[in-house]
C-alpha positions in Angstrom: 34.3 71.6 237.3 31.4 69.4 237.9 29.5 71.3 234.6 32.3 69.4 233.0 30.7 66.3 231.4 34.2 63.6 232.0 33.7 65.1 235.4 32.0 62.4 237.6 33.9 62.3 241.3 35.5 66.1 243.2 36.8 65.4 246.6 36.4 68.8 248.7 37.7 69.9 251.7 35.3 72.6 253.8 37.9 75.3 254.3 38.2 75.0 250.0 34.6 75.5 250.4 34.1 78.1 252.9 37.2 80.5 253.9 35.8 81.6 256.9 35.3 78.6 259.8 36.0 80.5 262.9 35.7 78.0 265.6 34.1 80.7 268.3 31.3 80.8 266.0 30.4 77.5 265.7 27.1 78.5 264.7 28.1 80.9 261.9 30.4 78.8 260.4 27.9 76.2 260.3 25.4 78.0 258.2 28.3 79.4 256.0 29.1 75.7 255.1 25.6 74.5 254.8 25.2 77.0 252.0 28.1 76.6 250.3 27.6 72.3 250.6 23.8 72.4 249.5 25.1 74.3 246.6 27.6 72.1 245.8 25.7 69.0 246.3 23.0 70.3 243.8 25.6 71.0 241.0 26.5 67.4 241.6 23.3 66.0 241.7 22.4 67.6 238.5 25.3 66.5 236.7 25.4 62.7 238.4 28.5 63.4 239.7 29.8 61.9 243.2 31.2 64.7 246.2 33.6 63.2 248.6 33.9 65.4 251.6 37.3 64.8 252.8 38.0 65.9 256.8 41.3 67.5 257.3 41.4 67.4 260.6 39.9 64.7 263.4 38.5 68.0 265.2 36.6 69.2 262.2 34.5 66.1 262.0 31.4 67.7 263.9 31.7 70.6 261.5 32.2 68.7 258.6 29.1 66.3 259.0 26.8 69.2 260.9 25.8 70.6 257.8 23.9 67.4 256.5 21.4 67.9 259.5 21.0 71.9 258.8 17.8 72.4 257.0 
């Protein structure tokens, strides 16, 4: 979608992202989403194109903002 050129804004939430958040493996689920988000946020960035990450749940926010401080 964001290859798309009238494409400038996607809102994503992480479990469209990544299918497998287990919340016993914090840790694991962490890197899955880190991979899948730097992807992601590449493609935008290379097409000028805005991500909003949008947080289904109030006890997903330390997953869902985690992945910006994974290197």
């Amino acid at each position: 979608m964001l290859r798309r050129p009238e494409i400038d804004y996607v809102s994503v939430k992480l479990s469209s992202v990544v299918s497998q958040i287990i919340t016993v493996d914090r840790d694991g689920s962490l890197e899955r989403v880190a991979i899948r988000m730097r992807r992601l946020y590449r493609e935008a960035q290379r097409h000028g194109a805005f991500v909003n990450l949008d947080m289904e749940e109030y006890r997903d926010l330390a997953l869902t903002i985690a992945p910006s401080r994974v290197s």
